[in-house]
C-alpha positions in Angstrom: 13.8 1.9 15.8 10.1 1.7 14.5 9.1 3.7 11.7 5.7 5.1 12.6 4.8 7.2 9.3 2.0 5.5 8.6 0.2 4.1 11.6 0.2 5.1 14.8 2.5 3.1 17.6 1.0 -0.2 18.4 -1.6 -0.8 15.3 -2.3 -3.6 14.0 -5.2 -4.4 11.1 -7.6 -7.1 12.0 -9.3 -8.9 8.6 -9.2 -7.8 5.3 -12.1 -6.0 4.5 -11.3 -5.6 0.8 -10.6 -9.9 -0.1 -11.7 -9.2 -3.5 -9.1 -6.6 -4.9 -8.9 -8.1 -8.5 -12.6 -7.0 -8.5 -11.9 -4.0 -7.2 -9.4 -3.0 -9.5 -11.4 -4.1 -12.7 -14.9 -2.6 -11.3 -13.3 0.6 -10.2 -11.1 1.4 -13.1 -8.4 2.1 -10.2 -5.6 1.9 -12.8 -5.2 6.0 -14.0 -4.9 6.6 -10.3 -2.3 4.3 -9.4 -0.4 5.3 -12.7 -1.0 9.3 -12.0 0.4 8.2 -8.5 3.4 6.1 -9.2 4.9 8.5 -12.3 6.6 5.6 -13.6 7.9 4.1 -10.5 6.8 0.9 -9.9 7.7 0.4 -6.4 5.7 3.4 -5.7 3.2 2.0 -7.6 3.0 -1.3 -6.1 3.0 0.0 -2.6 0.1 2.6 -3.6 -1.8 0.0 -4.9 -0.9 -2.4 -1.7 -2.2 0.4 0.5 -5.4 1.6 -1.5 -6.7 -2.0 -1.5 -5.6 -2.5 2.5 -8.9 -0.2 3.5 -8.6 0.3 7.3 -11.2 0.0 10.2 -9.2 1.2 13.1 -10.5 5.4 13.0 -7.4 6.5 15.5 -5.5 4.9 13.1 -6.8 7.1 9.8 -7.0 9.9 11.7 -3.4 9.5 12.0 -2.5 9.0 8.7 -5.1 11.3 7.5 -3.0 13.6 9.7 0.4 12.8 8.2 -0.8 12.9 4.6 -1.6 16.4 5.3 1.9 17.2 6.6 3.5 15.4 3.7 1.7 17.2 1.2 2.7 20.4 2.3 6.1 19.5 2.1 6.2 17.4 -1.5 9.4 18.6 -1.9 11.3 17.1 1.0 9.1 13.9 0.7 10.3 13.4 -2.8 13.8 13.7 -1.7 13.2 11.7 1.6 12.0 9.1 -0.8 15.2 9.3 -3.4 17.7 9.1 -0.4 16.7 5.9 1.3 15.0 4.5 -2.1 18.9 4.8 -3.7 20.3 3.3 -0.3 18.3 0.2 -0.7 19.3 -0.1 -4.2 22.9 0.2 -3.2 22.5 -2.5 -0.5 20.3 -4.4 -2.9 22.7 -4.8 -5.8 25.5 -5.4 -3.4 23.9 -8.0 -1.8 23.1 -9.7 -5.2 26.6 -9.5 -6.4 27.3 -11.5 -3.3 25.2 -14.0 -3.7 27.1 -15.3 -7.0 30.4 -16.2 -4.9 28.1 -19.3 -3.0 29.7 -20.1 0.2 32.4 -18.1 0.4 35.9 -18.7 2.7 35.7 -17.2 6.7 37.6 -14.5 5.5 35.6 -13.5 2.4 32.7 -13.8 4.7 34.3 -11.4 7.2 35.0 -8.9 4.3 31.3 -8.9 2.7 30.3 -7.8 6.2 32.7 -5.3 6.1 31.4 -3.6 2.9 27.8 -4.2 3.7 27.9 -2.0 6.9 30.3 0.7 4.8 27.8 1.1 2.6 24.6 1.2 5.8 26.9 3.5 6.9 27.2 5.7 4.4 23.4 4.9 3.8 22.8 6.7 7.2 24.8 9.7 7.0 23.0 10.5 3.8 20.1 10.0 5.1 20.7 12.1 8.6 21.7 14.5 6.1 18.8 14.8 4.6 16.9 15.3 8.2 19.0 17.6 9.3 19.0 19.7 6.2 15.0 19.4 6.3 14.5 19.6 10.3 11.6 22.3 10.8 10.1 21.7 7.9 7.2 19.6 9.1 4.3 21.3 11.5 2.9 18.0 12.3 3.7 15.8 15.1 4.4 12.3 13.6 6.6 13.7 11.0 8.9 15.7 13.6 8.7 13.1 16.3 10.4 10.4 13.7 12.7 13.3 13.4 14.2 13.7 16.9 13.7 10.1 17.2 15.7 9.0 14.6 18.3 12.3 15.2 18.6 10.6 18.8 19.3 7.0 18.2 21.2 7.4 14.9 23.6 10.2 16.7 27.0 11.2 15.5 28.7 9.0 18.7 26.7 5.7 16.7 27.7 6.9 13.4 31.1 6.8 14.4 31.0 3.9 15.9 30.0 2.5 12.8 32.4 3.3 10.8 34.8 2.5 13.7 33.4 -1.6 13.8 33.9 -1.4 10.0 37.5 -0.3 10.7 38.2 -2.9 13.1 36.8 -5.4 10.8 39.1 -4.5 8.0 42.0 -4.2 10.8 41.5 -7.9 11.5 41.2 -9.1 7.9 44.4 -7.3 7.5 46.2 -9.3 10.2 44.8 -8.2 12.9 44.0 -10.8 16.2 40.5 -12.6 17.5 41.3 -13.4 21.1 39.0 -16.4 21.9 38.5 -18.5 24.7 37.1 -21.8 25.8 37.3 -25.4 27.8 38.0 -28.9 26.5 35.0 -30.7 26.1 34.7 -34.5 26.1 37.0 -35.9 23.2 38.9 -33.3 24.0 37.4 -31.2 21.8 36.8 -27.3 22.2 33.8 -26.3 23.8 32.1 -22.5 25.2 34.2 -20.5 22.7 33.8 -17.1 23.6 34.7 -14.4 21.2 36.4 -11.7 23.8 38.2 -9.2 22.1 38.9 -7.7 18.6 42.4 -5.7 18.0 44.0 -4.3 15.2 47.7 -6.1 14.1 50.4 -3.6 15.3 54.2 -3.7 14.5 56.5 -4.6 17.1 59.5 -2.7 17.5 62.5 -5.0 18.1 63.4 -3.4 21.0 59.7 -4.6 22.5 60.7 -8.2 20.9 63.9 -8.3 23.2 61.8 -7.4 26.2 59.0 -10.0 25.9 61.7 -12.5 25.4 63.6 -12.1 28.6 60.1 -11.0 30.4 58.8 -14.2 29.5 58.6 -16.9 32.4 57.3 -20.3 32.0 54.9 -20.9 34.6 54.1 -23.9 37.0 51.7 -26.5 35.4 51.5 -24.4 32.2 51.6 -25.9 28.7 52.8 -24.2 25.6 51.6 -25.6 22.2 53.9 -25.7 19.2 52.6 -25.4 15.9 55.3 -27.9 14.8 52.2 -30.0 14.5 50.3 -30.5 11.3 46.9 -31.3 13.0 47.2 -29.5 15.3 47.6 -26.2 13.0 44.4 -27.2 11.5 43.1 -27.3 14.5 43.9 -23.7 15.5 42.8 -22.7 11.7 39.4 -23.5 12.1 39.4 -21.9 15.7 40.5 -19.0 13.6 37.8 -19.2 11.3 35.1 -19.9 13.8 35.5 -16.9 15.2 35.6 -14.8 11.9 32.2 -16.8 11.0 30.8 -15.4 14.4 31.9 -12.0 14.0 30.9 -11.7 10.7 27.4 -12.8 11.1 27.2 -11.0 14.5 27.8 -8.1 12.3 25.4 -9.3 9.6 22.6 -8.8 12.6 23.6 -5.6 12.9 23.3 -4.5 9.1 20.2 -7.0 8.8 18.4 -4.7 11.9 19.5 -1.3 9.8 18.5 -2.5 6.1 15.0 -3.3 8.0 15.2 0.2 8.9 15.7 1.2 5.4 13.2 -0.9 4.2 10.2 -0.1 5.8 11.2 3.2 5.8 11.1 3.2 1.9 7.7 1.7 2.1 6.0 4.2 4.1 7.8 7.3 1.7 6.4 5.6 -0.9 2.8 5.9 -0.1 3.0 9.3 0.6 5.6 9.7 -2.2 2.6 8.8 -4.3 -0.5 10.6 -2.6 1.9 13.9 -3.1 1.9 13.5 -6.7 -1.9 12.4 -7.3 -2.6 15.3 -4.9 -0.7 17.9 -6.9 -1.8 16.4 -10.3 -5.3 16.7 -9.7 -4.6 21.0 -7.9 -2.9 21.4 -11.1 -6.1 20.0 -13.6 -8.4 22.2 -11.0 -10.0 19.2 -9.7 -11.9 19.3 -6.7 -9.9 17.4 -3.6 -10.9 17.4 -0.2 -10.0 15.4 3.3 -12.9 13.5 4.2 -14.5 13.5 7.7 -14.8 10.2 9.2 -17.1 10.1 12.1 -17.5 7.0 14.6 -21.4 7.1 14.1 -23.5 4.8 11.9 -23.5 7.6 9.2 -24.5 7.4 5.4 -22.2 8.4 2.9 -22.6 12.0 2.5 -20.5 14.4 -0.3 -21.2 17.0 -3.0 -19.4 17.4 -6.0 -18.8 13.6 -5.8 -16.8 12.8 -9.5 -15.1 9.8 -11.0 -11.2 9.9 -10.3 -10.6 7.7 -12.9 -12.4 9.1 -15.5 -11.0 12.8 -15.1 -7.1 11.7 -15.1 -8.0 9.6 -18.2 -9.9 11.9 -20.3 -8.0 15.5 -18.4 -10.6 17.1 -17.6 -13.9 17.4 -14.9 -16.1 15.0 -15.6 -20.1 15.7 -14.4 -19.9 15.3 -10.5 -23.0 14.7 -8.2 -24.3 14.8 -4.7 -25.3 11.9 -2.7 -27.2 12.9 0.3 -27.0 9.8 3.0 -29.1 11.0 6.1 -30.6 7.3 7.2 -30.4 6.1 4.0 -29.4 2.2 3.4 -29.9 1.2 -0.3 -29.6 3.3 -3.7 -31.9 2.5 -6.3 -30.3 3.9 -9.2 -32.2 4.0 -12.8 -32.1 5.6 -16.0 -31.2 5.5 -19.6 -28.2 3.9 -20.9 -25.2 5.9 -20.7 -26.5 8.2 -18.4 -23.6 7.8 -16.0 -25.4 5.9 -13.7 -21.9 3.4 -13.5 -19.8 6.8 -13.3 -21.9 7.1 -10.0 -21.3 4.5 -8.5 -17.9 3.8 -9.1 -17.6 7.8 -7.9 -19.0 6.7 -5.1 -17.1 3.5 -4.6 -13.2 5.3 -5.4 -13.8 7.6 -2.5 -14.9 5.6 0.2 -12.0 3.4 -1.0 -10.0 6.3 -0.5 -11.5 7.8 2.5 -11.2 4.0 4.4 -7.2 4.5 3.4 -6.4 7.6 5.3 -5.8 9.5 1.6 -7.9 12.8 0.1 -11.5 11.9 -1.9 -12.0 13.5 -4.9 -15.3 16.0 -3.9 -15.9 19.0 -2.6 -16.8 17.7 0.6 -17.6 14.7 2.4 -18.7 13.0 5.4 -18.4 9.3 6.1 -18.5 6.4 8.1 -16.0 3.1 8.3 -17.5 0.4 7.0 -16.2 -3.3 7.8 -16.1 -4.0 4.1 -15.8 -2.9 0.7 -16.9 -4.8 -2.0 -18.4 -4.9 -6.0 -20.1 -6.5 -8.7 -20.1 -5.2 -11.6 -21.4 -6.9 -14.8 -18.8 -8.7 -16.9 -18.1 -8.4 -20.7 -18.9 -12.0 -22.4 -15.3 -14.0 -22.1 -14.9 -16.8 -24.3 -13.1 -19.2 -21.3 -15.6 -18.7 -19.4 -16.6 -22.2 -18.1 -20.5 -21.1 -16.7 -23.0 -18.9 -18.2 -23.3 -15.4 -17.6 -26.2 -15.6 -14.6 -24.3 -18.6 -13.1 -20.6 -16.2 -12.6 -22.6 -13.4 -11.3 -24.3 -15.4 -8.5 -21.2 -17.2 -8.1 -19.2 -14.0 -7.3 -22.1 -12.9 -5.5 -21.7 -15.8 -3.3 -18.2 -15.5 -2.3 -18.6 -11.8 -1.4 -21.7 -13.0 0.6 -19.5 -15.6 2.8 -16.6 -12.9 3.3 -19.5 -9.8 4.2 -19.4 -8.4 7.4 -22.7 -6.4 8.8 -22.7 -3.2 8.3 -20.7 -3.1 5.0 -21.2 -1.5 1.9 -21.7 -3.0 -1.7 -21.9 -1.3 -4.9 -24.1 -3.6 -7.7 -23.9 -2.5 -11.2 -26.6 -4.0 -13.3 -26.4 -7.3 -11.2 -29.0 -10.0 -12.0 -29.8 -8.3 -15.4 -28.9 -11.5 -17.7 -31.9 -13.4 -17.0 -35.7 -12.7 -17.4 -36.7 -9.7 -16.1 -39.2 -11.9 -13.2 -36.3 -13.7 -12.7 -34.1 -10.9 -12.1 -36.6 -8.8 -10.1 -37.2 -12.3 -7.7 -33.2 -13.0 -7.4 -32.9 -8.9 -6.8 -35.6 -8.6 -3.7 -34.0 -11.5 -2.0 -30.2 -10.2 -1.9 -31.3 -6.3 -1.5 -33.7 -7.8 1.7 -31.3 -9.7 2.9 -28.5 -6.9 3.0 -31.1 -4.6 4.2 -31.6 -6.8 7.3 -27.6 -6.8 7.9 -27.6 -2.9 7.7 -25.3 -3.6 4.6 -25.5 -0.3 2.3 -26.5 -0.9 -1.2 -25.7 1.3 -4.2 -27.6 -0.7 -7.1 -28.0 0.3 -10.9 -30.5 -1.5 -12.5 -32.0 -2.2 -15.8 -34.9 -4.3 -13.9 -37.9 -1.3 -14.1 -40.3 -4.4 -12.2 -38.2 -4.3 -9.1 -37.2 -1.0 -9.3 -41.2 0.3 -9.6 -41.9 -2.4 -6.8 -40.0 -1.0 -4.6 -41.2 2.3 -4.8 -44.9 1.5 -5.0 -44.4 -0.1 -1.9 -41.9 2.5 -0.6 -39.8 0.8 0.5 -37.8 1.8 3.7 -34.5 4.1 4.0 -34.2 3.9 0.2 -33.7 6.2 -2.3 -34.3 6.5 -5.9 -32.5 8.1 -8.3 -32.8 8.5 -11.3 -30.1 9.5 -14.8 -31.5 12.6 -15.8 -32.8 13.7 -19.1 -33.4 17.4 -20.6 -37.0 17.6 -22.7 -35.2 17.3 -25.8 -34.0 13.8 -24.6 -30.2 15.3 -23.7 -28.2 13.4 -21.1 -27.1 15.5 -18.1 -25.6 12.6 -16.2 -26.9 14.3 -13.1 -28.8 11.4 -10.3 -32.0 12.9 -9.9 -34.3 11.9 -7.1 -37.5 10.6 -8.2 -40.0 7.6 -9.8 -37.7 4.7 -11.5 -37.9 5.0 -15.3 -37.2 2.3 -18.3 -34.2 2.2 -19.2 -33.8 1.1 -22.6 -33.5 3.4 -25.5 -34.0 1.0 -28.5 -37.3 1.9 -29.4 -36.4 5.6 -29.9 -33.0 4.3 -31.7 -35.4 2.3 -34.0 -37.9 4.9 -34.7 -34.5 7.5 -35.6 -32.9 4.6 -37.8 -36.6 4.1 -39.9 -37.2 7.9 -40.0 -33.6 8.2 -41.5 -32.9 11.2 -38.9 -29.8 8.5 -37.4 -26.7 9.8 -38.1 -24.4 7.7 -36.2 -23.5 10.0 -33.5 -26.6 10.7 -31.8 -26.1 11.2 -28.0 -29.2 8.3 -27.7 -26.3 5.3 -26.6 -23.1 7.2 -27.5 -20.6 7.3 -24.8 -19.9 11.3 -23.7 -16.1 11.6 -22.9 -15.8 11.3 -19.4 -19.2 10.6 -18.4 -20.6 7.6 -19.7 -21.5 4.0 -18.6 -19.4 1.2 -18.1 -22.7 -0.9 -18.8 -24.3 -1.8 -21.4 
């Protein structure tokens, strides 16, 4: 049986469209997520974190999950006990398996029994777990969820149970003295060749009376030889026929166990993503944080939302951070300028954190949103100053740059924060026109902060084409709103007004000129 809880029958994902998910992670602050997800559960966590950064392209295929997700989250409840079932089966098989491990190669016999014990406890496993979907059948209004149901209900049935534990019976039976009837030819040496495992049967008493009956029943046959054991070698011989044929039944049995704890396996896998998307999903209803299901349409479409906000940033600091609007229409590149902290990085990485979401089938935190599929998902971000680092700070930016370069795809999307901003300003505003013509003429959407006010004015003297410019607001007073305004790139510096406050002696240390705002301020510097 294939679980299908997470993609549809028959999918498969070409590429990876996220390569770089160490950048990812870093540039998108992804880690409050995954933690608000996972509630201390690592496997969670991991697979959360495995899934996030596995962004699909196949839209049937989100649809679906998108689709499931919504099921799953209106029954938390029986996910999270879905989830505890098989998760504490696997453990069971997991630890029993380890304890076997320390015995090495172990006799026929002790073989035979650790296949014994293994399916016991699958078949316990199961029960449990058709307990569980029994006890929850009805529950689910969606299709996948309900057709794993009857699917599952119809293979695993009580007739297979029972058999089950019946095999495991047997099994036992025969280590207890029961009889492997096994057949075969002499092969050249006279050896034994073609053994053929044909029956199993339990050891049963004979009555005497039975004993007396075979006796004088028995007739000796024309051309028929009877072996005595009489013979050492011969004894051995017959032993390891004996244990040949517990070796195969025991590892024909392993097959069977090895084709349930799959089963298991994937099945925990799948639970676990939406194990974790329940519990993000009802963390951020409970904070009163905007959560919506994207749309995903098959046209070229611009990324489109409103009330767009930083994930990251509200589970870390519990509470809303400032949200914004992107409006896409044809759009292809975002200018973005401003002041320093005037959440111009918040943005972006708002930005970024729900088409990452959005490409993974999950919920976007926004009020709304329309998007597209892109075949790629990458960043560059500015990096801190790191003491091993072997080149200067202009060579690891291109450098990064150029492996995301060789990996894009047309048609992908790219969000630059402060990129090229560590050399001259000419130089910057020449290396800058290059890569932002270049992914223009691959239809590669660009979100771009930038400190470079030459390229940025450039560009909108010459007004340039399906771009827009935004712009870190500011009140009269010089207040940040971190709202992106549309309109004329600004400088972006603040250190002339910072000197002038310091030499007036009007500085008191906590002016909102550079200071970070809880929950709204820039990564950047």
């Amino acid at each position: 049986m294939k679980v299908q809880l997470l993609n549809r029958p028959g999918f498969t994902q070409e590429g990876d469209i996220a390569p770089f998910k160490n950048d990812l992670c870093q540039d998108l602050v992804l880690e409050p997520i995954l933690q608000a997800m996972a509630k201390g559960d690592n496997y969670v966590y991991q697979q959360c974190k495995q899934i996030l950064l596995s962004p699909l392209t196949d839209r049937e295929n989100l649809l679906h999950r998108q689709s499931a997700l919504r099921d799953a989250i209106r029954n938390t409840k029986t996910i999270l006990s879905l989830y505890a079932t098989v998760a504490e089966v696997v453990t069971d098989i997991s630890n029993f398996r380890t304890s076997q491990r320390k015995n090495g190669n172990p006799l026929p016999s002790v073989r035979l029994m650790t296949a014994i014990e293994q399916l016991d406890v699958l078949a316990k496993g199961l029960e449990r777990l058709k307990g569980e979907i029994v006890n929850t059948y009805g529950h689910f209004t969606g299709t996948i969820f309900r057709d794993f149901y009857d699917e599952f209900l119809m293979e695993f049935n009580a007739e297979f149970v029972q058999l089950v534990h019946e095999k495991a019976a047997l099994l036992k039976a025969i280590d207890e003295g029961g009889e492997i009837q096994i057949s075969g030819t002499i092969g050249n040496g006279l050896k034994t060749d073609g053994l053929v495992v044909n029956a199993l049967s339990e050891y049963r008493t004979k009555r005497k009376f039975d004993i007396m009956e075979s006796l004088f029943s028995t007739k000796i046959k024309k051309n028929e030889i009877r072996i005595s054991y009489e013979d050492l070698q011969l004894y051995r011989d017959c032993i390891d026929l004996q244990n040949a044929g517990l070796l195969h039944v025991a590892s024909t049995f392993d097959g069977f166990s090895m084709g349930l704890m799959k089963l298991f396996n994937t099945l925990r896998q799948q639970l676990a993503f939406f194990h974790g998307c329940c519990n993000l999903y009802n963390h951020m209803k409970n904070m009163c944080f905007p959560v919506c299901f994207p749309e995903v349409t098959a046209e070229k479409h611009a990324i489109t939302g409103h009330g767009i906000y930083d994930l990251g940033v509200a589970i870390r600091d519990l509470k809303m951070p400032m949200a914004n609007d992107i409006e896409g229409d044809d759009t292809l590149t975002y200018l973005i300028t401003g002041t320093n902290h005037g959440g111009k990085t918040t943005f972006i990485r708002s930005a970024a954190i729900a088409q990452l979401m959005a490409q993974s089938g999950m919920f976007v935190p926004a009020h709304d949103m329309i998007t597209r599929i892109f075949p790629g998902i990458y960043t560059h971000f500015v990096r801190n100053e790191d003491v091993t680092m072997n080149a200067g700070k202009l060579e690891e930016e291109l450098q990064r740059l150029s492996k995301i370069v060789d990996h894009m795809q047309a048609e992908s999307v790219i969000f630059l924060n402060e990129s090229f901003a560590t050399t001259s300003e000419r130089d910057g505003a020449a290396i800058a026109e290059d890569i932002l013509k270049a992914f223009s003429d691959n239809e590669v959407t660009t979100f771009f902060v930038t400190h470079i006010y030459a390229f940025a004015k450039k560009a909108y003297d010459e007004e340039r084409p399906r771009t827009q410019f935004l712009q870190a607001e500011r009140t009269s007073e010089g207040e940040r709103t971190y709202i992106m305004r549309h309109g004329e790139p600004g400088t972006t510096g603040y250190g002339m007004e910072l000197y002038n406050d310091i030499l007036d002696g009007t500085y008191s240390g906590n002016k909102n000129t550079g200071g970070d705002t809880p929950g709204n301020a820039d990564g950047g510097t």
